[in-house]
Wavefront OBJ file of the C-alpha trace (Angstrom):
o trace
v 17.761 -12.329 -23.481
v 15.686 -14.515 -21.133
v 13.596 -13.232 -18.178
v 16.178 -14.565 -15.785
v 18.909 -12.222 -17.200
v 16.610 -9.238 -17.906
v 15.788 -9.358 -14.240
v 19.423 -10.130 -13.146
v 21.075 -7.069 -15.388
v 17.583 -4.886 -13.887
v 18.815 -4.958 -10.093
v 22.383 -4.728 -10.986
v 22.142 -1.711 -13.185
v 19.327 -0.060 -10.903
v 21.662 -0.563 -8.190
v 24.541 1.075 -9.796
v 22.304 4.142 -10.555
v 21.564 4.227 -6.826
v 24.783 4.257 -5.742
v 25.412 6.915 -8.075
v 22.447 9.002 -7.280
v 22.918 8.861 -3.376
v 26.643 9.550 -4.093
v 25.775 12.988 -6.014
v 23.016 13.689 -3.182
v 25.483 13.333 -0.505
v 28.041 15.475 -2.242
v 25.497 18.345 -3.591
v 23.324 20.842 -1.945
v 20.247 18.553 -3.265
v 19.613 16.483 -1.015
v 16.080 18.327 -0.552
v 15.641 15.796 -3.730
v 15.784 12.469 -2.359
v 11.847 11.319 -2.365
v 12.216 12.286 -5.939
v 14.813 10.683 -7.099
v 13.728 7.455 -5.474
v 10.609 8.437 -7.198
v 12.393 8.317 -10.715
v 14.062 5.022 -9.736
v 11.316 3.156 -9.418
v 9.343 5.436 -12.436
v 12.191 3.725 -14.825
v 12.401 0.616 -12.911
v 8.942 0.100 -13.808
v 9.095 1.330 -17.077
v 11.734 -0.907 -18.111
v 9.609 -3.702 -16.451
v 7.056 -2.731 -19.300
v 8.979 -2.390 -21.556
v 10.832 -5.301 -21.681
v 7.227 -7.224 -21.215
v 6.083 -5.577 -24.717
v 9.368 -6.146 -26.373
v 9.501 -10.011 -25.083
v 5.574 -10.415 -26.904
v 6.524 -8.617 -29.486
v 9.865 -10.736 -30.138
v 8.372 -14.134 -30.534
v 6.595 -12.702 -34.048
v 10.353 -12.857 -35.505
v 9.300 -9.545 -37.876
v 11.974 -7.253 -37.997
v 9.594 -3.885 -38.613
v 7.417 -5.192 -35.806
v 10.977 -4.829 -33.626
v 11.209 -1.036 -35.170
v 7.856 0.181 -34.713
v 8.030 -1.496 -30.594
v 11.336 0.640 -30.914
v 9.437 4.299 -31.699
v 6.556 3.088 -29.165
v 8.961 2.891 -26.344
v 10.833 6.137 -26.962
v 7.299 8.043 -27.605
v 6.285 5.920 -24.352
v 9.099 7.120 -22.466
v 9.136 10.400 -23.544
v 5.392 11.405 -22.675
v 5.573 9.652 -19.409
v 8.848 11.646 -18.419
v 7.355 14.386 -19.147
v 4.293 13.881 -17.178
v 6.527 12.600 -13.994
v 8.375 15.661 -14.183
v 5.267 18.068 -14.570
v 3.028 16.067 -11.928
v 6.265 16.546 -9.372
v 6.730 20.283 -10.165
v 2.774 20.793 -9.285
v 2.378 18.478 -6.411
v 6.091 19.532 -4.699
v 6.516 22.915 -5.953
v 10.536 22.408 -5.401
v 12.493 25.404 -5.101
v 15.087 25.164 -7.610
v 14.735 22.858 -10.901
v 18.176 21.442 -10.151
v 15.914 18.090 -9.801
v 15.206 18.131 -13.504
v 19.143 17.621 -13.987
v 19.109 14.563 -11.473
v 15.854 12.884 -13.497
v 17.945 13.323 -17.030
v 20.797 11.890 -15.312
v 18.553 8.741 -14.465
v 16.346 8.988 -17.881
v 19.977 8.819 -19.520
v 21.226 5.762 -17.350
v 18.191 3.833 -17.968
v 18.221 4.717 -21.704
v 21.205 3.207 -22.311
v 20.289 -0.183 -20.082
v 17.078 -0.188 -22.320
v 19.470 -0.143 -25.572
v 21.786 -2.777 -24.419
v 18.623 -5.265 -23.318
v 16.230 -4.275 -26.526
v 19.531 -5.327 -28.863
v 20.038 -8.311 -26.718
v 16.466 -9.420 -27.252
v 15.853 -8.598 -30.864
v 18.835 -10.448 -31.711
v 18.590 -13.665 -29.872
v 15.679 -14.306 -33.082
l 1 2 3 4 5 6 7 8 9 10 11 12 13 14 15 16 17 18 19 20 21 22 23 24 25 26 27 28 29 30 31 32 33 34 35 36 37 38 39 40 41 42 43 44 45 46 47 48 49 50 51 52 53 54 55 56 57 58 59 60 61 62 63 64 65 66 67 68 69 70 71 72 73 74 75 76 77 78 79 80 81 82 83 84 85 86 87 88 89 90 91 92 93 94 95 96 97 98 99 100 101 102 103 104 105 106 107 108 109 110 111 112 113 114 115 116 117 118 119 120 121 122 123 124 125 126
């Protein structure tokens, strides 16, 4: 998958997820939310902005266990740093309710599968 693409298929699905989002906030008592979903947006946006950096470095080596190993990397990555964003929110915002932890797996999900579909894309374009 070439930059252009990866960049293209970025706004488009981050854009969807949006639309989504601000949908579910207009609908839902949790609208009290909003700075932090717009938070997560750009957490993932960015994250996927890394990610696809390492994975396009990593690519040009042509070694399939090098394309595993980037694999496990990015879920640890995305994992730890989730788990951070969520625990740095909760002490900085003190929400009321956790209902926002529900809106950031919703988002973590979203982005997991775009992050599937590109990584697959990339590693077999070889």
């Amino acid at each position: 998958m070439r930059p252009t693409q990866f960049f293209i298929q970025l706004t488009l699905c981050s854009a969807l997820v949006a639309l989504l989002l601000f949908g579910i906030l207009s609908l839902t008592q949790l609208t009290s939310h909003l700075g932090f979903v717009g938070a997560s947006l750009t957490f993932f946006i960015v994250l996927c902005l890394v990610i696809y950096l390492i994975a396009w470095i990593g690519h040009k080596r042509k070694n399939p266990m090098l394309n595993f190993r980037l694999g496990v990397l990015f879920n640890f990555l995305k994992i730890s740093n989730s788990i951070i964003f969520i625990l740095a929110y909760k002490r900085l915002y003190q929400p009321d309710s956790t209902a926002f932890v529900l809106l950031f797996f919703l988002i973590y999900a979203l982005y997991t599968i775009f992050e599937l579909y590109f990584l697959i894309r990339l590693f077999r374009s070889e």
